[in-house]
Every structure is written in C-alpha cells, then in structure tokens.
N, C-alpha and C positions, 0 to 999 in steps of 0.2 A: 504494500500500500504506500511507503513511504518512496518507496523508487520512484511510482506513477506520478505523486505528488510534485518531487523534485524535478521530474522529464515536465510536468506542465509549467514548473515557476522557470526551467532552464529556457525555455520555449517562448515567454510570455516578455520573458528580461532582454530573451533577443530579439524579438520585435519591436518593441521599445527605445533598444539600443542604437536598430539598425533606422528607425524611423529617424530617431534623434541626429543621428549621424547625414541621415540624405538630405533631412530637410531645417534642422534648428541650425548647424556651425554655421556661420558669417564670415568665418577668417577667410580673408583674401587668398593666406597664401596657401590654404588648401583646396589642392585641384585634381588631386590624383582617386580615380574610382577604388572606393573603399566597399568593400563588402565584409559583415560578421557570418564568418563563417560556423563558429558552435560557442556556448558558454556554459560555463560550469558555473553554478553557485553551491558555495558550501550549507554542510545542512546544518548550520547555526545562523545561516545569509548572511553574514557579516563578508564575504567579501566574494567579488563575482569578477572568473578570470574571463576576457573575454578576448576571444583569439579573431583578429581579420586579416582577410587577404587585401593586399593592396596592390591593385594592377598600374607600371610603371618602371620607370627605373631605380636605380637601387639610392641612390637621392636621393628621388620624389618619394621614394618608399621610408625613408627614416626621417625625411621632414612631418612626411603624413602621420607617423606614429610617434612623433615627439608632440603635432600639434593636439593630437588625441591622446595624448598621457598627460597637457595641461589643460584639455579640456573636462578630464575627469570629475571633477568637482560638478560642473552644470550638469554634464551627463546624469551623474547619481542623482541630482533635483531633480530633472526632467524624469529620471526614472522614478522616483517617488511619486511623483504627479500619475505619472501611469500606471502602474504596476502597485497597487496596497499590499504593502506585506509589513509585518511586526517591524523587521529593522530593513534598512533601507542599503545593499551591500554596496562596499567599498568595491570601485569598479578598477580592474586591472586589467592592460591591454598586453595582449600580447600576438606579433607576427606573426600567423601559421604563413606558412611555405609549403602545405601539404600538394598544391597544384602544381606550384613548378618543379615539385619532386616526382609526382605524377608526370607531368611530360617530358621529365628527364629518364624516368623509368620507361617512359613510351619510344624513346627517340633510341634509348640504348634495345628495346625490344624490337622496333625495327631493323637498327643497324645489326642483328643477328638473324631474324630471317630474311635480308639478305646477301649475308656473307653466307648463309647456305642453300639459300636461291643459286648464287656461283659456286660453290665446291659441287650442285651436285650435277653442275652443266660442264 
C-alpha cells in the first residue's frame, strides 16, 4: 500500500515540477529544452531528488542545471501550491544522462552488426 502511495506523490511532484519548469522560470538565460525525466521523494518527503535531461551542449547543459539548482527554493513554493502534502520536500536536481547512454549503447550496437554484416560477406 505504501509503494502505491509513494509511485502516486512521485508522479504528482513531477508534474508539478515539470509544469513549473516549462512555464513559471523567467530567466533569460535559460534556453536549453529541459525535461524531468523521474523523481524520487523520500518516504519522510522531506526531500525530492529530481533527475532531468537537458537537451544541448555540455555548456548549455551545466548552465541549465546551475540555473535550476538556484531556482530550487521557488520551485519547492510552487510545488506547495500544487501538490498538498504534510511537509513540503526539499527539491534536489540532478542530471540523468540515461538517453545519451542509451544512444551511445545504440551507436556501439550498430557498429557490431555491422562489423558482422562484413566478416560474414
């Protein structure tokens, strides 16, 4: 019961998150397409890691997640506004990389069939 629970506040915290993110920052100098890819909130909620991908260079990628590590504080407000839960988590961001590991795992699963597409011609 309390998994179900936590898969529905994880789910709720990221829509919230990702809404906050597409449509409340103002900062100019974020421009690079952010997406929350999953979030974990602890089961005391006191603090909510939230992992996004950021499509761009590797830059654009660490300015985007510095100006969303000083956006944290509004984030957590806006997430109180949305989201009613007893305590309100401290929100932690963190880079997944998990796609361009993914198309790096893709590009190497290519380049083997075919180097055997040729060995076996």
């Amino acid at each position: 019961m309390a998994k179900y629970r936590s898969g529905r506040i994880n789910e709720e915290v990221k829509k919230t998150i990702s809404n906050t993110i597409q449509n409340e920052i103002r900062d100019p100098r974020f421009t690079a397409m952010v997406s929350v890819t999953k979030v974990d909130v602890t089961k005391d909620l006191r603090y909510a890691k939230v992992y996004v991908s950021i499509l761009g260079k590797e830059d654009e990628q660490k300015e985007a997640l510095a100006i969303l590590k000083n956006s944290a504080s509004f984030i957590r407000r806006e997430l109180a506004k949305g989201v009613k839960l007893r305590n309100t988590p401290e929100v932690i961001f963190e880079l997944d990389n998990t796609i361009e590991y993914g198309m790096h795992i893709d590009a190497l699963l290519e380049k083997i069939k075919e180097n055997d597409k040729n060995d076996s011609e």
